[in-house]
LUMDODO-23544 format. One line per 8 residues: for each residue x negated, z negated, y of C-alpha. Coordinates in pm, whole numbers, plus 50000, padded with zeros to 5 digits. Layout:
residues N
X:Z:Y ~ ...
***
This chain:
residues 474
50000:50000:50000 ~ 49881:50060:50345 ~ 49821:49766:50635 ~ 50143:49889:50774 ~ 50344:49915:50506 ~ 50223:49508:50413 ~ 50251:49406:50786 ~ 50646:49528:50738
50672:49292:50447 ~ 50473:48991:50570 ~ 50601:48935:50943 ~ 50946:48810:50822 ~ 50774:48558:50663 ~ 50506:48477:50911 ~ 50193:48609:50672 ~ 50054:48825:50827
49727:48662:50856 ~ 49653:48734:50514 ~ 49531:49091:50672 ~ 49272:48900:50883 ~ 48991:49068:50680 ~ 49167:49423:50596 ~ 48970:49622:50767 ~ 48658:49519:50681
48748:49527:50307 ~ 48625:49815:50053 ~ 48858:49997:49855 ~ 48885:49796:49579 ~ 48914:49424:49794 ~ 49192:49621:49946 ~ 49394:49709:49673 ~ 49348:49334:49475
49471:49172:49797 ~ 49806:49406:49793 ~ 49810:49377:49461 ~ 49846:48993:49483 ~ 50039:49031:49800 ~ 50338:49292:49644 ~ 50354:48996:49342 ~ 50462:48740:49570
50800:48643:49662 ~ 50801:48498:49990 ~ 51161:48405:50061 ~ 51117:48190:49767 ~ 50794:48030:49896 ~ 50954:47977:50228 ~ 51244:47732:50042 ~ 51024:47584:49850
50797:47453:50152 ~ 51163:47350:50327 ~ 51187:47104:49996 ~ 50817:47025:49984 ~ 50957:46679:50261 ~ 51217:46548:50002 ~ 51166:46294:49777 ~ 51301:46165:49442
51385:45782:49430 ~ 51236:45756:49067 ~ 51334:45340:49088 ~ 51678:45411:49119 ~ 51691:45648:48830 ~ 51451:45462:48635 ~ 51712:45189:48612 ~ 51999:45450:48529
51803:45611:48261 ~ 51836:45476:47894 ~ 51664:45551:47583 ~ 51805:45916:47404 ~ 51962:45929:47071 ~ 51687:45977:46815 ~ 51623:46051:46477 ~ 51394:45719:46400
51117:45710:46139 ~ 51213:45495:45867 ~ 51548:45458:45994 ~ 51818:45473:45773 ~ 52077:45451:46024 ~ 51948:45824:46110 ~ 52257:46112:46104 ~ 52091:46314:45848
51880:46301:45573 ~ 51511:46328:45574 ~ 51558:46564:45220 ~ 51849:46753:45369 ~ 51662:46856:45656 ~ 51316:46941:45502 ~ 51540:47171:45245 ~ 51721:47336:45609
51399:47356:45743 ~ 51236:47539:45456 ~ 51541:47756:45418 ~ 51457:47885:45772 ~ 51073:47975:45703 ~ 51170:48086:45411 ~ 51382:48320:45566 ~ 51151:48437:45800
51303:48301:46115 ~ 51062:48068:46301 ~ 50783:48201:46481 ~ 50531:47951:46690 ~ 50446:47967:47073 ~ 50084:47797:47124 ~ 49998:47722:47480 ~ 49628:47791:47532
49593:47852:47888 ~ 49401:47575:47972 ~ 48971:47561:48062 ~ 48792:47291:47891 ~ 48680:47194:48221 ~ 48706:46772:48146 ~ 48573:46825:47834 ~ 48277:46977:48005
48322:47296:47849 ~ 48345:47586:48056 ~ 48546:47833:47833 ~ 48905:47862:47690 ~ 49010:47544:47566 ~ 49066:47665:47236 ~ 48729:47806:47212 ~ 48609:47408:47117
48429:47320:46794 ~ 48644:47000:46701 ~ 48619:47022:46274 ~ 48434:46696:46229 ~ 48277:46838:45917 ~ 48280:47213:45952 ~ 48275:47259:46315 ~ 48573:47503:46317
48735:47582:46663 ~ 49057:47437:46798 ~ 49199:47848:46763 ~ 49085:47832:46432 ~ 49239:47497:46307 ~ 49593:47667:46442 ~ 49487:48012:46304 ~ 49475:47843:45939
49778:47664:45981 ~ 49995:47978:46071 ~ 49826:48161:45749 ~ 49897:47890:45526 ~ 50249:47829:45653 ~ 50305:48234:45613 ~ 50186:48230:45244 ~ 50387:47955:45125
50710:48079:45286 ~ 50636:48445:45185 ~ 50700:48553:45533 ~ 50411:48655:45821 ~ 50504:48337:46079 ~ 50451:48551:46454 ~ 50250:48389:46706 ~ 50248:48380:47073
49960:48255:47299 ~ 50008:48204:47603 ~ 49648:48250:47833 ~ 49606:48205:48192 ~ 49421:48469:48452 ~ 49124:48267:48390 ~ 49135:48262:48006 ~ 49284:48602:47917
48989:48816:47842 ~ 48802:48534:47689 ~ 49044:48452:47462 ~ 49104:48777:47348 ~ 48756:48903:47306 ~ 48689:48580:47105 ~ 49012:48616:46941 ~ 48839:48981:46808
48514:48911:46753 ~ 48653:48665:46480 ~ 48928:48942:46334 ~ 49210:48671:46437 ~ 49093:48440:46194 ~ 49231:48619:45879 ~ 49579:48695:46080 ~ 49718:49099:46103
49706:49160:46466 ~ 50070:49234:46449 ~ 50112:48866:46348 ~ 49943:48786:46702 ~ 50070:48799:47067 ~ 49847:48708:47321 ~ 50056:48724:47693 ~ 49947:48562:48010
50155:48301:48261 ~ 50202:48399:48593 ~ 50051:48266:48884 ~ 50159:48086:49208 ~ 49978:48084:49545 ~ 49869:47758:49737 ~ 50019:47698:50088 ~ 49926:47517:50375
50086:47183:50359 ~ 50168:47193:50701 ~ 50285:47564:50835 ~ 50363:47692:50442 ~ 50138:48001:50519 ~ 49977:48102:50216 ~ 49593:47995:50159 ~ 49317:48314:50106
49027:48175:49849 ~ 48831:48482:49992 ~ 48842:48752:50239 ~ 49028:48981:49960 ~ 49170:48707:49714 ~ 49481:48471:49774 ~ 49449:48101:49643 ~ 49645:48153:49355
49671:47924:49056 ~ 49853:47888:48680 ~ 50252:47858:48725 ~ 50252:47549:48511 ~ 50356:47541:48135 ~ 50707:47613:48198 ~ 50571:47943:48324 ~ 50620:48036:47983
50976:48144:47981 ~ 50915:48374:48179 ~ 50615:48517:48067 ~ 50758:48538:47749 ~ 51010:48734:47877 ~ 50807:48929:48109 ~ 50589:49056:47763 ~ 50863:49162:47536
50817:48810:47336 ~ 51207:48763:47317 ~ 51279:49110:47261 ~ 51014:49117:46994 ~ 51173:48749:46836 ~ 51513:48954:46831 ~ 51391:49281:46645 ~ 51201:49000:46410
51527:48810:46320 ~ 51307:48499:46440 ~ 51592:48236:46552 ~ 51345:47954:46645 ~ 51015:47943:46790 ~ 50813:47592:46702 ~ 50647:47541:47057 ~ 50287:47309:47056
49992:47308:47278 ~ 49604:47381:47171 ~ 49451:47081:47259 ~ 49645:46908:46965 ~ 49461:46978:46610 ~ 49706:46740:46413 ~ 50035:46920:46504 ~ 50192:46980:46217
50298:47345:46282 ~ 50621:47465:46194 ~ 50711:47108:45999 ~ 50992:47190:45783 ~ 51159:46843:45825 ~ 51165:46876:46194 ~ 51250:47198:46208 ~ 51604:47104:45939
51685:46826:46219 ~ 51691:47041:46503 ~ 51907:47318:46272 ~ 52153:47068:46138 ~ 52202:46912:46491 ~ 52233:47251:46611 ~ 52013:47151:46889 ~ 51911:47405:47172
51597:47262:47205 ~ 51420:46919:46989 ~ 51173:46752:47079 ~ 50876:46523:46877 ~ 50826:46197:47052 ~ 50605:45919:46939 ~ 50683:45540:47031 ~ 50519:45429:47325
50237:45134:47238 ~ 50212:45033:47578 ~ 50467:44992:47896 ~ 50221:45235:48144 ~ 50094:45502:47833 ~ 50039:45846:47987 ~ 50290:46010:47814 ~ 50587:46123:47963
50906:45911:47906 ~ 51191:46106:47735 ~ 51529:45947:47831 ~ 51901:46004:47887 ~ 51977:46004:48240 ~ 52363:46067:48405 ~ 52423:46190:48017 ~ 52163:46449:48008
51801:46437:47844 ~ 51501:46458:48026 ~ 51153:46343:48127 ~ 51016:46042:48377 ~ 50676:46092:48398 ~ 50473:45841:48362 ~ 50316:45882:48731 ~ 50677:45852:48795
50811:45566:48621 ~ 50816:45213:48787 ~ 50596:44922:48618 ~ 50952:44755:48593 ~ 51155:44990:48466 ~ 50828:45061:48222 ~ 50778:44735:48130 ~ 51155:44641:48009
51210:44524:47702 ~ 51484:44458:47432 ~ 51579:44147:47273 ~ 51351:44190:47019 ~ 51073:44302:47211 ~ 51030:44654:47190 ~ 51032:44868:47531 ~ 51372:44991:47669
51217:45317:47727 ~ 50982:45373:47386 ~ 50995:45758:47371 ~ 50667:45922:47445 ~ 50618:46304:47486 ~ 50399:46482:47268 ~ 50477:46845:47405 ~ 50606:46984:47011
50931:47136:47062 ~ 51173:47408:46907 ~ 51372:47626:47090 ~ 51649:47805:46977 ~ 51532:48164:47086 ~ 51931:48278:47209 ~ 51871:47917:47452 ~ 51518:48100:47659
51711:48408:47679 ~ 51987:48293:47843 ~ 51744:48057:48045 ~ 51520:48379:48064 ~ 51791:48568:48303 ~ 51803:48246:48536 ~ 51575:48274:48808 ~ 51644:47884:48869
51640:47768:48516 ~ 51316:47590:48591 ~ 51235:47450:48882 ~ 50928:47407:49074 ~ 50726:47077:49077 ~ 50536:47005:49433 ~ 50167:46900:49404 ~ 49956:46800:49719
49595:46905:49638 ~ 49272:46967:49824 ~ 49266:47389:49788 ~ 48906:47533:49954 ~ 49023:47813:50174 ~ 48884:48058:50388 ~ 48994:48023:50767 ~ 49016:48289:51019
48701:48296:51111 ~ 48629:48360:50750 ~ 48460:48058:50746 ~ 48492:47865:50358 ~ 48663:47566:50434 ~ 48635:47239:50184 ~ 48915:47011:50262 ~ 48834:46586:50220
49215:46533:50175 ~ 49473:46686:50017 ~ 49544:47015:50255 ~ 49802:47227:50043 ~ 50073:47239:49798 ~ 50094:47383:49481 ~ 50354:47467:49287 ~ 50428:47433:48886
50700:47452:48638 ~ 50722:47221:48334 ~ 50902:47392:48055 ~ 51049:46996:47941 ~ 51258:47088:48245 ~ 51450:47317:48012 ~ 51605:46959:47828 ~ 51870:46878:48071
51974:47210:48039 ~ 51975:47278:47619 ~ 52301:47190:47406 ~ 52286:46917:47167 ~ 51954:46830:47235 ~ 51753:46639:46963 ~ 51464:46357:46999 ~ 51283:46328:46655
51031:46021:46612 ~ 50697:46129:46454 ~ 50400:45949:46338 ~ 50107:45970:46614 ~ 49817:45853:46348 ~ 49943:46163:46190 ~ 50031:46426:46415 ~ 49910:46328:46791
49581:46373:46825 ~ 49534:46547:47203 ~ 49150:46611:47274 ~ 49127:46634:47677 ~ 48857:46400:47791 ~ 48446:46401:47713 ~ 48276:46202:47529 ~ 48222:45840:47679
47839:45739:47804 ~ 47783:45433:47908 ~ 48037:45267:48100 ~ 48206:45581:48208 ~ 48477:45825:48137 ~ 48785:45800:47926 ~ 48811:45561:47569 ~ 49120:45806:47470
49124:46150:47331 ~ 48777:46248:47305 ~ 48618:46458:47084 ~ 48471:46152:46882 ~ 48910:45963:46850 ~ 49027:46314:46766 ~ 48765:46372:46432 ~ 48814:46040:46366
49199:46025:46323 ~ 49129:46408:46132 ~ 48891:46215:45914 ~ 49126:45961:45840 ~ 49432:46191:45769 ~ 49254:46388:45530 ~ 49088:46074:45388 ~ 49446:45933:45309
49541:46277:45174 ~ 49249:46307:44924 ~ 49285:45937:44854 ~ 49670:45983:44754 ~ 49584:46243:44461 ~ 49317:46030:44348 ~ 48994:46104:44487 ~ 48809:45850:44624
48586:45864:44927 ~ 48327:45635:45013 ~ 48325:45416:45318 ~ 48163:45605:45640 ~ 48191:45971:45506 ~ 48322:46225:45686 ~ 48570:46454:45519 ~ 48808:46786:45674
49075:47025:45435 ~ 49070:47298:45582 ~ 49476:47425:45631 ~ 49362:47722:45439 ~ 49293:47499:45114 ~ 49586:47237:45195 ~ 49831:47242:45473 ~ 49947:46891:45346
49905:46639:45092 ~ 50160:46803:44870 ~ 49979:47155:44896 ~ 49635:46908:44809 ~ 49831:46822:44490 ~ 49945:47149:44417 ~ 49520:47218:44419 ~ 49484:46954:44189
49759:47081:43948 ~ 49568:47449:43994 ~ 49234:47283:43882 ~ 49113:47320:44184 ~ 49049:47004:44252 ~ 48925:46731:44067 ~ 49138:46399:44125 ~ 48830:46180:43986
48609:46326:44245 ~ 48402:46051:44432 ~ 48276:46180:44761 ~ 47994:46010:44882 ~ 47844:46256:45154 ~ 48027:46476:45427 ~ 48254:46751:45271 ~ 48432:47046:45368
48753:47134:45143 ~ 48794:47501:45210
***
């Protein structure tokens, strides 16, 4: 587009500073700044900003909300049956209609790992990748349901290319590429916190950052995902994020809940061990479900208890969902299904004067979705208690020295709780390990500890084996 034609478009919205540097751009710094400039909707970024001075009063609806309906583990209260719903469950891989989403837009940037996150070595014995941990698991699970399980990953501008040129280098880890969909979120520019004109990171480049992970509706969308899940027959897509190696992908009994209830959208929830956890809170709130998050919640609403001692509000998000795949279409053609979440952040811009600018406070606002938004929104949504020693094991933060950093989901808590999972798995068929070895299954040899006695059935596995040095099962 030419200056003129942009100037047309911007002055409406009071923009037009963005063309500061036009004319001393080349060719190509012109066209990636109208590039980025035709994306952008600006009526929407002007109502935004007008919202950007309201705020929620999280105390009073922290003392509205109560906990949600659950299915509880070892309840036997619970509406259905843990047997009924693995058999649903199965039913539905069986007949091919669950594919997986995998969020994987993320840097490893606290982990002090500058590539995709998925790109980390996390096996504690064989050294495997986070992208090949889920790779495995989405093989397995198509082989023993007889049906190829799709997957979607979802990248960001800064992880695309990496991802897939990783993602090829290592043939998609055994998966057809027709099995695989990589698509990338969208993006949202920063603002000035104070006049809402959009920030430029350079001369020819807006300030532009990830859309959040509710971006993925729409990206979805935007890539022929849901058009693709309809031609598929696929009915349910099994939603998880990469940084989590224990997710148990596609878990049959979860799945049969969320069929049997039939749920719009379920979520996996683990109870909360302390009042002020970082998780965010799932509750019921004016008779809807949704999410406080935990930045959110008030110490006193967090720190209620019951009569017998247990918090009020106990559910803790995990980010594993399913979606019922007719729900994000009709979601899909909203363009306010999900809103935007206001962050006040310190965004380096370039000023007039082209001058780099690095701000000491916060100097702009950025704007996310969160796809947990979608809950107040699903019919007959479902909260499903899991087991976190089994299935929660986020890795986000670098490994502690000394006195500093984070205790909690490091590389070093997340091998150890895989260590111990697969420990209890081999221990239950009968082998025994010896104290301080490390051990990993890969998903490729078991998926579970009922596949690992299926091995041992095979021969493949000897149930009197005594492991008394690191092992790999693969």
């Amino acid at each position: 587009m030419t200056k003129q034609i942009l100037t047309t478009q911007l002055e409406p919205h009071s923009q037009q500073h963005l063309l500061t540097f036009w004319d001393q751009l080349d060719e190509s710094g012109r066209a990636q700044l109208s590039a980025q400039i035709g994306a952008l909707d600006f009526a929407q970024l002007t109502r935004l900003h007008g919202q950007t001075s309201g705020s929620d009063d999280w105390t009073a609806k922290a003392e509205r909300a109560t906990p949600p309906p659950a299915i509880r583990l070892n309840n036997f209260a619970n509406r259905y049956n843990a047997d009924d719903a693995t058999a649903r469950g199965r039913a539905a891989l069986d007949a091919g209609q669950v594919g997986v989403v995998l969020v994987a837009g993320g840097q490893g940037t606290r982990l002090g790992f500058d590539h995709p996150k998925g790109m980390f070595a996390i096996g504690p014995v064989s050294g495997v990748t986070l992208f090949q941990i889920f790779f495995e698991k989405i093989a397995a699970i198509s082989r023993r349901h007889q049906h190829p399980v799709p997957l979607f990953i979802m990248t960001s501008p800064a992880t695309h290319a990496e991802t897939a040129a990783f993602l090829d280098e290592h043939n998609r880890f055994g998966l057809p590429a027709e099995q695989v969909t990589l698509f990338c979120q969208g993006c949202m520019p920063a603002v000035d916190q104070a006049t809402g004109r959009v920030l430029l990171a350079d001369r020819d480049c807006l300030a532009l950052s990830p859309d959040g992970h509710g971006g993925m509706l729409a990206a979805l969308a935007r890539c022929g995902g849901l058009a693709q899940c309809h031609r598929r027959g696929i009915k349910q897509l099994f939603y998880m994020q990469v940084d989590n190696p224990l997710v148990s992908v596609c878990d049959a009994e979860f799945l049969g809940y969320h069929l049997l209830a039939e749920s719009e959208l379920s979520t996996q929830v683990v109870a909360k061990t302390a009042p002020l956890e970082k998780v965010g809170n799932v509750v019921m709130l004016d008779g809807r479900m949704t999410i406080i998050e935990y930045s959110d919640l008030p110490e006193s609403a967090a720190s209620s208890r019951n009569a017998d001692g247990t918090l009020r509000l106990w559910a803790g998000n995990i980010a594993v969902h399913v979606f019922d795949v007719a729900f994000l279409e009709r979601m899909s053609q909203s363009a306010d299904g999900l809103p935007f979440h206001i962050a006040k952040k310190k965004v380096p811009f370039v000023n007039e004067r082209g001058e780099r600018v690095e701000p000491a406070s916060p100097n702009a606002i950025k704007f996310e979705r969160f796809i947990f938004d979608l809950m107040p929104l699903a019919e007959n949504p479902l909260v499903v208690e899991v087991d976190a020693k089994r299935v929660f094991a986020p890795v986000k933060n670098a490994a502690v020295t000394g006195e500093q950093g984070e205790s909690r989901d490091t590389p070093a808590t997340v091998q150890a709780q895989l260590i111990a999972l697969h420990r209890e798995w081999l221990e239950r068929v009968g082998v025994t390990v010896a104290p301080g070895v490390a051990v990993e299954i890969s998903p490729l040899f078991a998926i579970d500890d009922a596949e690992l006695l299926e091995q041992v059935l095979r021969g493949n596995l000897d149930p009197e084996l005594h492991v008394t040095q690191a092992k790999y099962f693969c």
